[in-house]
N, C-alpha and C positions, 0 to 999 in steps of 0.2 A: 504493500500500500504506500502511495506516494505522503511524505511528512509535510505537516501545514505547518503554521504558526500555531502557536498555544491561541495568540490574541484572535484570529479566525475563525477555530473552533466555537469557543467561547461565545464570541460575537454569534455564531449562526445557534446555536443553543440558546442565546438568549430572546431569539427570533420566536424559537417555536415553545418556550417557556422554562426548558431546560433547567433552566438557576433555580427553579420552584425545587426542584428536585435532589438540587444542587444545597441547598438549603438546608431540605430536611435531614438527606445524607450526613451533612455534616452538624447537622446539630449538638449529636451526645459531646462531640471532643470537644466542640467550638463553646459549650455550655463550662467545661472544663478547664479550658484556655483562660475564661470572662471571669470564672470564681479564682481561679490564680492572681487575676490582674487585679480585680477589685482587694481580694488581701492584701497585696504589695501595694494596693494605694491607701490602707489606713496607716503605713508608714510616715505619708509623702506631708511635709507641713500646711502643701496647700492643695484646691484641687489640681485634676489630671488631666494632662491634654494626651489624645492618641488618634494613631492614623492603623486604617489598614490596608494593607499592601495587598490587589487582588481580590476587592472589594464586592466585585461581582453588583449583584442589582441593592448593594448598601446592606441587608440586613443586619450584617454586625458593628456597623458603624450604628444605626438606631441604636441599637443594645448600650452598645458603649453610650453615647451621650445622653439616654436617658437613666442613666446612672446617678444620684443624687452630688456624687463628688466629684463627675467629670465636668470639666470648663469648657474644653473644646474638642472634637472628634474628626474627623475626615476621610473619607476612603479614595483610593486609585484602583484604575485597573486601565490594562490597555486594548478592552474591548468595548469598541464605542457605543452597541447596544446594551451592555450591561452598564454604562453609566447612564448613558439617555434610560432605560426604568430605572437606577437609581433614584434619579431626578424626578423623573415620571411620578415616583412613589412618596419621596420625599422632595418635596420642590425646597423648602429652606434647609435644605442638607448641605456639607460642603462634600463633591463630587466632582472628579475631572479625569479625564484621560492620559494616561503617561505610559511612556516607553522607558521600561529598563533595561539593563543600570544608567541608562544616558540621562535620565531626570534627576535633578540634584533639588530635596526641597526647600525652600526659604526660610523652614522654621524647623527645630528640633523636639519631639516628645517626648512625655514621660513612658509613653507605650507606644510598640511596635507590635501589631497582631498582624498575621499572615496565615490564612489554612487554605494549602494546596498550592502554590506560587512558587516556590522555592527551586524546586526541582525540573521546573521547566528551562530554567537558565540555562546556558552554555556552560556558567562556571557561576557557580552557585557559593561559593567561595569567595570569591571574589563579592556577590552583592553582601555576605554577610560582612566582611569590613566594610564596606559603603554604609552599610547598615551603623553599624558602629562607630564610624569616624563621621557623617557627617548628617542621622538622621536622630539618632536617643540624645535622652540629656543624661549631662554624669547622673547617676545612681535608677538612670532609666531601664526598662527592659525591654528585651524583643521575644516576643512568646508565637514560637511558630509552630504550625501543623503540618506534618508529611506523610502522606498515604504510601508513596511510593518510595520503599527502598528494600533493599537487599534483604531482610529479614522476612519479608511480609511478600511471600511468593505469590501472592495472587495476582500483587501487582505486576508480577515483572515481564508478565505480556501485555500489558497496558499501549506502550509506547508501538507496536504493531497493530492492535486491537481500534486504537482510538486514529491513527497514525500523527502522532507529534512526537518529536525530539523528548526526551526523557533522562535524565542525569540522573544514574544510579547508585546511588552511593550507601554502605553498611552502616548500621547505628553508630559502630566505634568511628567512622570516617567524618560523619554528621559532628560529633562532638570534637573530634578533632579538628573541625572545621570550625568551629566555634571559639575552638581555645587559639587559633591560630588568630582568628577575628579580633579577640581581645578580651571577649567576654569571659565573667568571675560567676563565681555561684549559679556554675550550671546545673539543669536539672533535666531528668529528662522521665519519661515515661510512655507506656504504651497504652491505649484505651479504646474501646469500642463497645456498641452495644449487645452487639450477639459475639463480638471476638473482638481481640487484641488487633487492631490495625492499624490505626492514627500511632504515629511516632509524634507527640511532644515535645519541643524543646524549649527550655526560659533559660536566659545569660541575661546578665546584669552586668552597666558599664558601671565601670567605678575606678577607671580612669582615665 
């Protein structure tokens, strides 16, 4: 099967409602990912601002800003129909279209959420320092979710099945990717609702 862009797919999925689906699927980790963040923000002296990366048609950006101690929230994604419903759904949301790693953003978070983005990259490594050097604030986190890696063999016909480029990388590779990024206090875990699938991972900059 000939390989697309991640961002095409996406886009034609969000055509025929796909993200609904996309949604639900990802629910239990993403429910997981939000009770992590929201602990690590009764830390924080003030409210939280966070972005998510791969936003799809917003719903975890809703989630986040209707959070009592979040201040500011915003999603990206690079498929233009999943931000037009973003928008569509939420018209006072903040939503926009971006191409990575080439997008550098203007402002830095105390959160970085991402579930299922990660692994579509060329070099996935590479965005998580980006991620770290010019997107978290010091003692921010990046709390991401990965369906797809080395342990979780269901996946690993994924990347012919769906046909998109797929970077496959082992749990132990993921975390060493992360220590090489810069990130302290990492954590990681496996979670699903009928099975262990979603890889987890939270890194903390701190410095």
């Amino acid at each position: 099967m000939e390989r697309r862009p991640a961002t095409d797919i996406f886009h034609d999925w969000a055509l025929v409602g796909k993200d609904e689906g996309m949604e639900k699927g990802h629910a239990f980790a993403v429910n997981e990912m939000l009770d992590f963040i929201f602990k690590q923000a009764q830390e924080l002296p003030d409210k939280f601002s966070a972005i998510d990366v791969g936003c799809g048609n917003g719903w975890v950006v809703r989630l986040l800003k209707n959070h009592f101690a979040c201040d500011y929230a915003e999603g990206i994604d690079g498929a233009t129909a999943m931000i037009e419903k973003a928008e569509t759904i939420d018209p006072e949301g903040n939503y926009s279209k971006r191409t990575l790693p080439e997008f550098e953003p203007s402002r830095k978070y105390d959160f970085l959420h991402s579930m299922e983005f990660l692994y579509y990259l060329n070099d996935p490594q590479n965005m998580l320092k980006l991620f770290f050097d010019q997107w978290i604030n010091l003692r921010g986190w990046a709390v991401i979710g990965i369906d797809h890696y080395l342990e979780n063999e269901e996946s690993l016909t994924w990347p012919e099945h769906v046909g998109v480029n797929m970077t496959t990388l082992s749990i132990n590779q993921w975390l060493e990717a992360w220590r090489n990024a810069g990130f302290s206090n990492i954590k990681h875990w496996r979670t699903g609702k009928d099975s262990s699938e979603t890889l987890i991972i939270a890194g903390q900059k701190l410095a």
